[in-house]
MARFIDREN-793683 format. One record per residue: x, y, z of N, C-alpha, C in turn. Coordinates in Angstrom, 2 decimals. Last residue first. Layout:
N
+---------+---------+---------+---------+---------+---------+---------+---------+---------+
|     n_x |     n_y |     n_z |    ca_x |    ca_y |    ca_z |     c_x |     c_y |     c_z |
+---------+---------+---------+---------+---------+---------+---------+---------+---------+
|       X |       Y |       Z |       X |       Y |       Z |       X |       Y |       Z |
...
+---------+---------+---------+---------+---------+---------+---------+---------+---------+
// end
This chain:
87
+---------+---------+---------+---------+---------+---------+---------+---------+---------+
|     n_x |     n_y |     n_z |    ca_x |    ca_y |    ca_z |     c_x |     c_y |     c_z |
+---------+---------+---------+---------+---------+---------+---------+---------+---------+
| -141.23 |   -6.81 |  125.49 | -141.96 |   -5.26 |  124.87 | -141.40 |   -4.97 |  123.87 |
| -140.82 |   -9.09 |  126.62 | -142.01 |   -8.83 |  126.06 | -142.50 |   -7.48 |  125.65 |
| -138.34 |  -10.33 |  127.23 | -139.16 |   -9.33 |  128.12 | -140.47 |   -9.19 |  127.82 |
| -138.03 |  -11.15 |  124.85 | -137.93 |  -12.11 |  125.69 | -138.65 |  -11.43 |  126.82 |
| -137.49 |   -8.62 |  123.23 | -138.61 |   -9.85 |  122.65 | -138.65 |  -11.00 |  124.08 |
| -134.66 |   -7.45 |  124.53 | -136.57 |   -6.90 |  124.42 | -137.83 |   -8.09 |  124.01 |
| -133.27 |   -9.52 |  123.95 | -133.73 |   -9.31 |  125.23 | -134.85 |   -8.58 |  125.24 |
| -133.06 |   -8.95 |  121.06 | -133.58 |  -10.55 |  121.75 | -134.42 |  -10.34 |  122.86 |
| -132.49 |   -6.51 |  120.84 | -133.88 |   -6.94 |  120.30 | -134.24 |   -8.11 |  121.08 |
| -130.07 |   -6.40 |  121.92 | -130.80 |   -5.51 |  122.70 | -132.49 |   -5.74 |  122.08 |
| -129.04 |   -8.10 |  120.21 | -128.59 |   -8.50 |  121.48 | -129.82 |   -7.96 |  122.05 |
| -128.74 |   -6.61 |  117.75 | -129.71 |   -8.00 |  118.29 | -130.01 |   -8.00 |  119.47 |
| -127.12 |   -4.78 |  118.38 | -128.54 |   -4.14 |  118.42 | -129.39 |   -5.63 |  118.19 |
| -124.82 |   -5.80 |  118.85 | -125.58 |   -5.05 |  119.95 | -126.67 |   -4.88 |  119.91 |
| -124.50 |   -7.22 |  115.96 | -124.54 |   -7.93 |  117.03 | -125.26 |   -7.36 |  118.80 |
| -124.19 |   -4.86 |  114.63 | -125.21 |   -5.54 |  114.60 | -125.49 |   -6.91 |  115.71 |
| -121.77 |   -3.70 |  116.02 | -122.97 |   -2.88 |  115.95 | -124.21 |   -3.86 |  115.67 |
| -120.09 |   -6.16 |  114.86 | -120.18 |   -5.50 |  116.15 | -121.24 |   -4.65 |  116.31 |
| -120.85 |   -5.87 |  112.04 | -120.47 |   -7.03 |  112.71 | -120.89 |   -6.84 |  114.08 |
| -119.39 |   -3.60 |  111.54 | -120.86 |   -3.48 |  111.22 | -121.19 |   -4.70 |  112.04 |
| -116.71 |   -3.88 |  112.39 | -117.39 |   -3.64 |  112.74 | -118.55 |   -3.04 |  112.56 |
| -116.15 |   -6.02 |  110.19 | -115.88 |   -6.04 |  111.44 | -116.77 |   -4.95 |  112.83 |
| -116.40 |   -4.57 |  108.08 | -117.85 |   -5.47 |  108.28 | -116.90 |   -5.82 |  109.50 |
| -114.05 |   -2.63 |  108.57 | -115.08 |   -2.22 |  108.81 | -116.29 |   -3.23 |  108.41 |
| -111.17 |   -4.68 |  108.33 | -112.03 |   -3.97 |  109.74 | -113.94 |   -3.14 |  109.60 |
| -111.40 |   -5.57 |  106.07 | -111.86 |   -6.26 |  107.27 | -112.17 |   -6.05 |  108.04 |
| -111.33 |   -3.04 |  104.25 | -112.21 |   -4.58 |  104.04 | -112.17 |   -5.79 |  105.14 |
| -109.48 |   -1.55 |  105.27 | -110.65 |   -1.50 |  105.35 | -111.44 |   -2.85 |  104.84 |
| -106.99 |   -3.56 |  104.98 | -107.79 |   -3.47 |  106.45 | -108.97 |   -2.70 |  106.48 |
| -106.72 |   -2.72 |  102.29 | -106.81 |   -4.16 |  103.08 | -107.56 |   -4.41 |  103.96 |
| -107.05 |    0.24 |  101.76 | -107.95 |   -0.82 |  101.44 | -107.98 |   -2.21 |  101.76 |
| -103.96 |    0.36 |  103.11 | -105.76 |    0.51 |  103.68 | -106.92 |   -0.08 |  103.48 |
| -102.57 |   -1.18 |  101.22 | -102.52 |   -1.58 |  103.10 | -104.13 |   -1.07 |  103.73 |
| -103.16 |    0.18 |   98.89 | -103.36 |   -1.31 |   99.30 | -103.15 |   -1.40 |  100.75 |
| -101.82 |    2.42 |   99.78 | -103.11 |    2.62 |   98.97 | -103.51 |    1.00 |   99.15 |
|  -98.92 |    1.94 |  100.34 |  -99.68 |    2.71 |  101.22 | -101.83 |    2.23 |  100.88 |
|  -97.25 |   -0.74 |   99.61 |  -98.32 |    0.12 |   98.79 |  -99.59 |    0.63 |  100.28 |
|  -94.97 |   -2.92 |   99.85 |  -95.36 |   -1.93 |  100.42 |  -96.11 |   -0.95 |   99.35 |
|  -96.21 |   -6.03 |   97.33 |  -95.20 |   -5.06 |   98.09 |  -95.87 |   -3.93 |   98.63 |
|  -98.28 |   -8.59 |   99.27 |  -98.12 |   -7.31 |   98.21 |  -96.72 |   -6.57 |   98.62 |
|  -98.37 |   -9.78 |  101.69 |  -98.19 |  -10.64 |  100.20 |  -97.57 |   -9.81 |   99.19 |
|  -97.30 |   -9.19 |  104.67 |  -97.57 |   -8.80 |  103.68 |  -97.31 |   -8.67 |  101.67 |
|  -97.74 |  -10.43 |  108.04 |  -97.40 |  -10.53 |  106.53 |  -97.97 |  -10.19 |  105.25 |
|  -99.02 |   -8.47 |  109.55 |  -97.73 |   -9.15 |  109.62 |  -97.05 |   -9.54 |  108.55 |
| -101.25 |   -7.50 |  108.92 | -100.58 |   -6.78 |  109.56 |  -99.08 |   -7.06 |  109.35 |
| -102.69 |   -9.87 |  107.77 | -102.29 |   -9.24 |  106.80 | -101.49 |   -7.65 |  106.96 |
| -103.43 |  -10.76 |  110.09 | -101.93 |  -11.76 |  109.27 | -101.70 |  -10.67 |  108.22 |
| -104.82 |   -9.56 |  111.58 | -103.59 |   -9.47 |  112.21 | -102.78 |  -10.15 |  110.91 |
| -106.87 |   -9.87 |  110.29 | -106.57 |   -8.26 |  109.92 | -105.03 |   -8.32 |  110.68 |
| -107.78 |  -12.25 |  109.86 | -106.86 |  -11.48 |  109.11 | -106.49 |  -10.46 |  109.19 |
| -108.30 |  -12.46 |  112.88 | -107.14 |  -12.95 |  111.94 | -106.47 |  -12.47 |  110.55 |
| -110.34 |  -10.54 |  113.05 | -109.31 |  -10.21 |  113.95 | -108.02 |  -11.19 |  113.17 |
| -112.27 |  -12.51 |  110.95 | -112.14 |  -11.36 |  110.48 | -110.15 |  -10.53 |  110.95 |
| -112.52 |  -14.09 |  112.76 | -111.76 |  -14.67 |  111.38 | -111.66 |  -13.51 |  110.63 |
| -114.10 |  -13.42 |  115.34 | -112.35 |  -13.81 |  115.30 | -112.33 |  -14.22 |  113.39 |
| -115.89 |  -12.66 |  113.77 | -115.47 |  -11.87 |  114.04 | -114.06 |  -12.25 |  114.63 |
| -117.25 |  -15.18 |  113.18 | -117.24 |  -13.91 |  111.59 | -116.08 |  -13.36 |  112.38 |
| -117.85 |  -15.74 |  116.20 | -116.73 |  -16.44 |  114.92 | -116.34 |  -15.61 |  113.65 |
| -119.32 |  -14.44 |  117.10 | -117.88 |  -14.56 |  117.28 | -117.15 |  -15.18 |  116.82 |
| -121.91 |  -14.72 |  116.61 | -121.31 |  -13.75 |  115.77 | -120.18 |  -13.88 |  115.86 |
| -123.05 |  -16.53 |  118.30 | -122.72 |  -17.20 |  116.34 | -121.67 |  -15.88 |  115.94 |
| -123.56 |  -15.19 |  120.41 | -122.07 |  -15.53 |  120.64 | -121.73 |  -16.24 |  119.15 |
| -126.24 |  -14.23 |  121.09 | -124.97 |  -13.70 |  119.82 | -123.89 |  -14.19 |  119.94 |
| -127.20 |  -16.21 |  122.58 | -127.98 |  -16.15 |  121.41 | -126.98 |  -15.47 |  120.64 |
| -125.60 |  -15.84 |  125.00 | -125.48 |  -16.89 |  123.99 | -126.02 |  -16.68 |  123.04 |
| -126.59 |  -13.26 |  125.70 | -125.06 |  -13.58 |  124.93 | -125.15 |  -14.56 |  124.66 |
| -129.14 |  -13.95 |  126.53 | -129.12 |  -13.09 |  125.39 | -127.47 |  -13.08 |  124.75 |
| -128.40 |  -15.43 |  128.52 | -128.70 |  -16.23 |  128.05 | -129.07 |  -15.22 |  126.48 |
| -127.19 |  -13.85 |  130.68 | -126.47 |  -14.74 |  130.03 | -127.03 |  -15.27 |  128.77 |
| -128.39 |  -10.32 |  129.62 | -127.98 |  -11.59 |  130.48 | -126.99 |  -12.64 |  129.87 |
| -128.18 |   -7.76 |  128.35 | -126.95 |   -8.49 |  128.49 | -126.72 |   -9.83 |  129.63 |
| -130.49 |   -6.08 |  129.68 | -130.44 |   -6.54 |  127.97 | -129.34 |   -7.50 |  127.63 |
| -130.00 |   -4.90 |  132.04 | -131.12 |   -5.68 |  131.65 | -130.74 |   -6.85 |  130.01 |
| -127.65 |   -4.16 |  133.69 | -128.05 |   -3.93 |  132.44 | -128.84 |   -5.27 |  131.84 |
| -126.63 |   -2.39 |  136.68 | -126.99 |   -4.12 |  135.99 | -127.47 |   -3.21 |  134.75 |
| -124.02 |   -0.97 |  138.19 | -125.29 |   -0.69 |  138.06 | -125.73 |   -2.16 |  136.90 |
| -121.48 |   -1.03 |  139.00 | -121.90 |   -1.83 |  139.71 | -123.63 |   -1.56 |  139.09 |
| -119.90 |    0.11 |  136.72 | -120.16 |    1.20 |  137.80 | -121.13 |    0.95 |  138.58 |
| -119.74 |   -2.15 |  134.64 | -118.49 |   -1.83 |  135.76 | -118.59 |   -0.47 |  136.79 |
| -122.23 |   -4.24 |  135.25 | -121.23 |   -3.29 |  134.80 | -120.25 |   -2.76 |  135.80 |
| -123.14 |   -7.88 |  135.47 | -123.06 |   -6.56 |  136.20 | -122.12 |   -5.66 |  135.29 |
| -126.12 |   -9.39 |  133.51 | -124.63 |   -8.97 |  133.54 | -123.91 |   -7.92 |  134.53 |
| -128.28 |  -10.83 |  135.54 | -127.75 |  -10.00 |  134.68 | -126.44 |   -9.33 |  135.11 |
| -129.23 |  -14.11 |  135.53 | -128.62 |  -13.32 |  136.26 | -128.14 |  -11.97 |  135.45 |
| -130.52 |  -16.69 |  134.69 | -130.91 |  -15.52 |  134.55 | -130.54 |  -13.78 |  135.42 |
| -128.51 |  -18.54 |  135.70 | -128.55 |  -18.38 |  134.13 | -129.56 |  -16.51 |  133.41 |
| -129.02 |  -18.75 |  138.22 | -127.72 |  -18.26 |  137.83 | -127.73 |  -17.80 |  136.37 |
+---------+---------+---------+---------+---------+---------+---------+---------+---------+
// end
């Protein structure tokens, strides 16, 4: 069961996304819900007064290592499983 690969959603399998290669990235999901927190608190509440020029630079500083975060997490993902395969 553990070595079962992930099915997609156009029923075709994807080698690189078993179970046991998502556990190896699942450390990343934490950076990444604490990241989704702030980017929601600092949606909601906002310390600063309204400043177009600060609201971006806010959420750019979370959202985007958010998603470098995400990109680096795929391309582990897709190293693990290659190193485990053996090529």
């Amino acid at each position: 069961m553990a070595d079962e690969p992930v099915r997609a959603d156009a029923g075709e399998q994807r080698e690189w996304a078993d179970v046991e290669t998502l556990l190896d990235v699942t450390v990343n999901l934490i950076p990444m819900g604490i990241l989704l927190f702030f980017v929601a608190l600092y949606t909601v509440f906002r310390p600063w007064e309204w400043d177009p020029a600060i609201f971006v630079l806010m959420h750019f500083l979370t959202v985007f290592p958010f998603l470098l975060l995400a990109l680096l997490t795929y391309v582990s993902a897709r190293a693990i499983a290659g190193a485990e395969e053996g090529t």
